[in-house]
C-alpha positions as YAML, in Angstrom:
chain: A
units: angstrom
residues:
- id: 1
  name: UNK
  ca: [0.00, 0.00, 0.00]
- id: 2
  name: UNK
  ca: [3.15, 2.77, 0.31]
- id: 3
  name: UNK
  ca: [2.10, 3.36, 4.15]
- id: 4
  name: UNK
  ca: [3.65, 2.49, 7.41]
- id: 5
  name: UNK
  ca: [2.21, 0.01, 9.26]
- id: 6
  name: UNK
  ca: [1.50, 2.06, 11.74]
- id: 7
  name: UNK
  ca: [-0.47, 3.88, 9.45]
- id: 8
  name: UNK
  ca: [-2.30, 1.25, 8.34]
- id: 9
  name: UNK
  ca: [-2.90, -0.15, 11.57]
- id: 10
  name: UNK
  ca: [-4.69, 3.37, 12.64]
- id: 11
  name: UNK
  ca: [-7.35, 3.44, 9.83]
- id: 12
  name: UNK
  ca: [-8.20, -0.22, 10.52]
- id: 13
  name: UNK
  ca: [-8.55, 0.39, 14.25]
- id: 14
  name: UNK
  ca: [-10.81, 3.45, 13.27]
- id: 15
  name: UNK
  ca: [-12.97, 0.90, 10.75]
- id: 16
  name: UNK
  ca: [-13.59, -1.64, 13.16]
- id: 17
  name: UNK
  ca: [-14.36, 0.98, 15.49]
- id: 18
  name: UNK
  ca: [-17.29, 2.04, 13.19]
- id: 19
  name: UNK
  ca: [-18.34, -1.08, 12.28]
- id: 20
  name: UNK
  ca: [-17.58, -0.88, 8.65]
- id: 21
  name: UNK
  ca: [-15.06, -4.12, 9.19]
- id: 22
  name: UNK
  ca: [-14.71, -6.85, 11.30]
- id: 23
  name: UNK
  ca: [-11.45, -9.17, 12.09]
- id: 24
  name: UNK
  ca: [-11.51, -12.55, 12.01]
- id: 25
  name: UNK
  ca: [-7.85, -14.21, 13.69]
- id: 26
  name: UNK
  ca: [-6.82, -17.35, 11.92]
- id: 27
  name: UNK
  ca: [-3.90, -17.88, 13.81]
- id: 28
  name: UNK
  ca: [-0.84, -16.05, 12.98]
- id: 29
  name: UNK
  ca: [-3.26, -13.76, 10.34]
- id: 30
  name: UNK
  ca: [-5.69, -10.67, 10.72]
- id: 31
  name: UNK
  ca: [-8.84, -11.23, 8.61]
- id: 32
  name: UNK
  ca: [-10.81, -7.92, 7.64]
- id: 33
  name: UNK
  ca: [-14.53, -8.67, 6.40]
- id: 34
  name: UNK
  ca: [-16.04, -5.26, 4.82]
- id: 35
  name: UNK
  ca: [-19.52, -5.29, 6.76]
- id: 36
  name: UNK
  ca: [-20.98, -2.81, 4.45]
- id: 37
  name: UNK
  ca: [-20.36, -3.25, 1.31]
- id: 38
  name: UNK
  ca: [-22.76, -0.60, -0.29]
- id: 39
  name: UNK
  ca: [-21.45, 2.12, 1.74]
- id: 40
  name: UNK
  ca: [-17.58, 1.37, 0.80]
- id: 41
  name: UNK
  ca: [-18.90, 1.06, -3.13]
- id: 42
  name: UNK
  ca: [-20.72, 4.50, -2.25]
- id: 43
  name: UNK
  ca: [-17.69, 6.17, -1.86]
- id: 44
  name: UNK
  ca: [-15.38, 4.28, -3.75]
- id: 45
  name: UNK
  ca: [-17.33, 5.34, -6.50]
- id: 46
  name: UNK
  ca: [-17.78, 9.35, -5.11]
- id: 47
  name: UNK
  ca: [-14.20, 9.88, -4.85]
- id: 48
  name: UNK
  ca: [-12.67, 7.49, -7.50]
- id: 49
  name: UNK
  ca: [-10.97, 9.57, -10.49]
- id: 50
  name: UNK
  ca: [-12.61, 9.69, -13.18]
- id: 51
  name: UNK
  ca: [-11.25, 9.52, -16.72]
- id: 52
  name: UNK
  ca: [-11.58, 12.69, -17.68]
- id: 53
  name: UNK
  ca: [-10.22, 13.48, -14.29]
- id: 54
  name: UNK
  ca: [-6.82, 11.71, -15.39]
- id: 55
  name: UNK
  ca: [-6.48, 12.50, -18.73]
- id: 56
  name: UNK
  ca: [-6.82, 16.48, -18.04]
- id: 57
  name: UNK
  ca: [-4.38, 15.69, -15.16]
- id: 58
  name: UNK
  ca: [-1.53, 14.20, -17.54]
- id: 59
  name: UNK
  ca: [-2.44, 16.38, -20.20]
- id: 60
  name: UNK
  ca: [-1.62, 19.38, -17.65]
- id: 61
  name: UNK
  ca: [1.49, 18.31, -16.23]
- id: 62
  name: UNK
  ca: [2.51, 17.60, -19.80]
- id: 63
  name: UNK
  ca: [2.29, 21.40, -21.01]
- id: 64
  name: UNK
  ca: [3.39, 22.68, -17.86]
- id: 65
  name: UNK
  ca: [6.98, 20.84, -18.50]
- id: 66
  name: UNK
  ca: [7.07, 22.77, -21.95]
...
């Protein structure tokens, strides 16, 4: 993911604490289980980049090196 675990670790804690996951242990191993999977498509899909979105990104940063 490119984060620290520590990192990680916080926004998981903060998940489970909301009840949008729950961990399962299977022995050595940390399970996560989404428990709403609407919601996380919800905003997935609110905050996900378009297209457009990346293609006038590149397109930008292409003229601005000229």
């Amino acid at each position: 993911m490119g984060k620290a675990a520590s990192t990680v670790s916080w926004h998981l804690k903060r998940l489970k604490q909301e009840g949008l996951i729950a961990v399962k242990y299977g022995g050595e191993y940390q399970l996560y289980q989404i428990m709403n999977c609407e919601l996380v498509y919800d905003v997935i899909s609110k905050y996900k980049k378009s297209l457009v979105d990346v293609v006038v990104s590149n397109y930008t940063e292409m003229v601005e090196e000229l």
